[in-house]
C-alpha positions as semicolon CSV with decimal commas, in nm:
position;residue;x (nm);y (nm);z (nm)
1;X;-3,219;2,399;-5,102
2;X;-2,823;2,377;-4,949
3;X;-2,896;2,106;-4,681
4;X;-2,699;2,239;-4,372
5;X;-2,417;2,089;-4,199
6;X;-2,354;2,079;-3,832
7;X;-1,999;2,234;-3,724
8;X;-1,876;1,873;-3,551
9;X;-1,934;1,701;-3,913
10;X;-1,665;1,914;-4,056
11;X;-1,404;1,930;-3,822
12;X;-1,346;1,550;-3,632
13;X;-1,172;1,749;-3,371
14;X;-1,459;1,998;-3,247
15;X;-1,588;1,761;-3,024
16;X;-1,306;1,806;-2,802
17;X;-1,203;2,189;-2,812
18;X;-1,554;2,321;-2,832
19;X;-1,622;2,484;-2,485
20;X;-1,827;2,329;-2,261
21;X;-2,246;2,476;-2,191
22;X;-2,235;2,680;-1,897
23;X;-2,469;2,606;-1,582
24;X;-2,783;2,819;-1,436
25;X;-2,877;2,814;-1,163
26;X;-3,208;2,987;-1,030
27;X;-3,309;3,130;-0,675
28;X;-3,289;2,859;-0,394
29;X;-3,127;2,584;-0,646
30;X;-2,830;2,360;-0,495
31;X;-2,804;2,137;-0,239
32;X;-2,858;2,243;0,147
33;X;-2,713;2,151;0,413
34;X;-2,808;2,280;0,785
35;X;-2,684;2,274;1,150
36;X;-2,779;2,500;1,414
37;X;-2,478;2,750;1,344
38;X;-2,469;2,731;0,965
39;X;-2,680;2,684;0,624
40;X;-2,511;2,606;0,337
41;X;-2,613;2,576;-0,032
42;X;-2,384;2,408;-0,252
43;X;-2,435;2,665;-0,620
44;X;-2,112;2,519;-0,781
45;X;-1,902;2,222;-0,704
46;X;-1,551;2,100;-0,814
47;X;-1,833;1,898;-1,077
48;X;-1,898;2,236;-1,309
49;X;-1,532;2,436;-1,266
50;X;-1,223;2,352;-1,206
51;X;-1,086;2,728;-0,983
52;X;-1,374;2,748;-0,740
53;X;-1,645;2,596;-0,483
54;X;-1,917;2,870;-0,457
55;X;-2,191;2,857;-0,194
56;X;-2,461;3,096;-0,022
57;X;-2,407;3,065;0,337
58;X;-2,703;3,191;0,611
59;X;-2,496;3,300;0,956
60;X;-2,701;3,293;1,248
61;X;-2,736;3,553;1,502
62;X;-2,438;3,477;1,762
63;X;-2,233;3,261;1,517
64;X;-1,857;3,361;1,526
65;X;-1,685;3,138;1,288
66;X;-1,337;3,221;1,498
67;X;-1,018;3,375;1,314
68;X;-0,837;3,089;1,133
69;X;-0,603;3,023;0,813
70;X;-0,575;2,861;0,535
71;X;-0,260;2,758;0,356
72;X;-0,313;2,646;0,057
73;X;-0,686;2,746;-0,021
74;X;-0,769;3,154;-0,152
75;X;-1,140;3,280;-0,031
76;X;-1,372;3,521;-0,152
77;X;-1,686;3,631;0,078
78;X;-1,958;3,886;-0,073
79;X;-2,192;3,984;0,176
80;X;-2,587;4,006;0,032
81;X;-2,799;4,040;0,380
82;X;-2,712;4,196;0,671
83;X;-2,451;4,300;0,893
84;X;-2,125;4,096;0,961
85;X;-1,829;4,158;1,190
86;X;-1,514;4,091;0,983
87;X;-1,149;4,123;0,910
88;X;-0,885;3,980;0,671
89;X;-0,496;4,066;0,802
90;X;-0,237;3,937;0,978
91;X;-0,217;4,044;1,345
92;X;0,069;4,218;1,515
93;X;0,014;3,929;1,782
94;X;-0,206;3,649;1,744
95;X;-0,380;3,595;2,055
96;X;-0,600;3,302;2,159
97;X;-0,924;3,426;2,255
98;X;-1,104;3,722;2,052
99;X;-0,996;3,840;1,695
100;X;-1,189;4,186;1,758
101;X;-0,914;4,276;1,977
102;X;-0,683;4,198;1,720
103;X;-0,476;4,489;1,500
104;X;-0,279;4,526;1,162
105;X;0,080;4,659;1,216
106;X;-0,044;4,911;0,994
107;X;-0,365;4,970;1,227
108;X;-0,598;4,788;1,079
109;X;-0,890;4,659;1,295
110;X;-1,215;4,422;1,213
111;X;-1,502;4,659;1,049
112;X;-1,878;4,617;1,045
113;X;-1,955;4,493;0,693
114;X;-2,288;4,559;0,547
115;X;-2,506;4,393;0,219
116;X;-2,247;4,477;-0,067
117;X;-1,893;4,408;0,071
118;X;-1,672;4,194;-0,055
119;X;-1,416;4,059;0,131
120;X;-1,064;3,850;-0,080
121;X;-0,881;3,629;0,171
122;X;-0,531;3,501;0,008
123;X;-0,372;3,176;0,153
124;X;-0,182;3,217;0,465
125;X;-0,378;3,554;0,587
126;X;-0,610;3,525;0,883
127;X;-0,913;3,568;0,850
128;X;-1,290;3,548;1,025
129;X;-1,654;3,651;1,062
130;X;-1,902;3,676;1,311
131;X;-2,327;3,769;1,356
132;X;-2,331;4,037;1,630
133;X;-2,694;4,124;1,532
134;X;-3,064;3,978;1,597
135;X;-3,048;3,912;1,213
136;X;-2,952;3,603;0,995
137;X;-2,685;3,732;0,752
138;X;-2,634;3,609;0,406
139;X;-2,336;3,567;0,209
140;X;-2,211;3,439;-0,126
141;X;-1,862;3,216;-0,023
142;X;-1,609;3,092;-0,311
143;X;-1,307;2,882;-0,179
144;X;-1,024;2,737;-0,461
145;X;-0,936;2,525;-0,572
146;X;-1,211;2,239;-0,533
147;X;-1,349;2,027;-0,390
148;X;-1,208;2,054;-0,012
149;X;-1,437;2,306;0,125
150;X;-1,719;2,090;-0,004
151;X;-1,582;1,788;0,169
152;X;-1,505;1,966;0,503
153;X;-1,858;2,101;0,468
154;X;-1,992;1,757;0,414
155;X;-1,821;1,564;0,704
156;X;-1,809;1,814;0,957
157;X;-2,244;1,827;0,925
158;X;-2,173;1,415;0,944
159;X;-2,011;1,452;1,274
160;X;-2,255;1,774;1,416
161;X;-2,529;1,526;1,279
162;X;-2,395;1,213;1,506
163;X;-2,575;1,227;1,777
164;X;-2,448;1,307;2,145
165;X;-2,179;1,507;2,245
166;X;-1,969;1,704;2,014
167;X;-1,601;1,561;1,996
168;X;-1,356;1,854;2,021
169;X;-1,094;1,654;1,869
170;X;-1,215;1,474;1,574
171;X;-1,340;1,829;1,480
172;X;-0,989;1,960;1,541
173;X;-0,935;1,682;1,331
174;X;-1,118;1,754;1,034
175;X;-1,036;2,110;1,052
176;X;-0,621;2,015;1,020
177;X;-0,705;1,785;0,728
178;X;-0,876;2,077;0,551
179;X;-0,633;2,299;0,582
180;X;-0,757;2,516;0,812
181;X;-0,545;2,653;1,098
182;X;-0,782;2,757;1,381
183;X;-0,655;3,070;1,576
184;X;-0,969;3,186;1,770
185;X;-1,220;2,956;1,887
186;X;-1,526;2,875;1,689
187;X;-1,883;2,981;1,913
188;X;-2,170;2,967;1,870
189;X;-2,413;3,162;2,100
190;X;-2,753;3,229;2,028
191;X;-2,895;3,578;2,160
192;X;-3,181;3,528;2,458
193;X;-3,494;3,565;2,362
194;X;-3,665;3,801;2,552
195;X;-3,985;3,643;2,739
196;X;-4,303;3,737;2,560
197;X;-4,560;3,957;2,776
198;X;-4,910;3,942;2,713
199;X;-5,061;4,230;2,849
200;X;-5,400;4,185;2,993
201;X;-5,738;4,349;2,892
202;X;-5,958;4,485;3,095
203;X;-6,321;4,645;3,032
């Protein structure tokens, strides 16, 4: 019986052109990391690919991430659960408060994106998202190259996590060392909660 030989005893080279295994990862694998306006699970880091950070982000009802920029970094957003306000264009004027106000010289306004839309943001265009709804939305978020989205992920839940008040500007801070230009602000306002009425019961 031919005794078989293995493909790496034949060629000395192999070992460094064959490709490397690819990853799985199954439902609710990664690494999470929570405030009260964002979930994030880290699916694949600048550790397994070289082009792209992915991660499944959970938006909160009242979260409006505020239109901002990015000039170096190209996005990708896929939207899997629920209902998001969004838009990708440059503005005829960029103006300081609300991005829904905001229009395309060619007339192009924020939409209403449901589960299924995908949404490709290139470096330099303005971009943003925001819950409107009652409903958590969930979204599947690449950002190239890696691993600066995972960083600014990391370090702003550091400085949420501190303790005390929030400081505006070592926030502002760790936004401009990220590479991302804010335009609108970032709020976060979580829809009232109706008081619950228990109806009595008579006999």
């Amino acid at each position: 019986m031919q005794e078989e030989t293995a493909v790496d005893d034949l060629d000395p080279h192999s070992r460094r052109t064959r490709p490397a295994d690819g990853l799985v990862i199954p439902p609710g694998g990664g690494r999470t990391v929570r405030t009260a306006a964002q979930q994030v699970t880290f699916k694949v880091t600048g550790a397994h690919s070289t082009v792209a950070s992915t991660f499944e982000v959970v938006v909160p009802p009242g979260f409006d991430v505020g239109a901002h920029a990015h000039s170096r970094s190209e996005e990708l957003f896929y939207l899997l659960e629920g209902e998001l306000d969004v838009m990708a264009f440059e503005p005829k004027v960029r103006t300081r408060d609300d991005w829904r106000e905001w229009e395309s010289r060619s007339g192009e306004r924020h939409i209403r994106a449901t589960a299924g839309t995908m949404i490709l943001v290139p470096p330099g265009c303005p971009h943003a998202f925001a819950n409107p709804t009652g409903r958590p939305a969930r979204m599947l978020f690449q950002a190239a190259p890696p691993p600066d989205h995972e960083r600014y992920f990391d370090e702003l839940l550091e400085l949420l996590n501190s303790g005390g008040e929030i400081d505006p500007a070592a926030v502002q801070e760790l936004r401009v060392r990220y590479d991302i230009e804010q335009l609108t602000p970032l709020r976060h306002t979580p829809p009232v909660q109706a008081p619950t009425v228990n109806a009595g019961i008579t006999s």
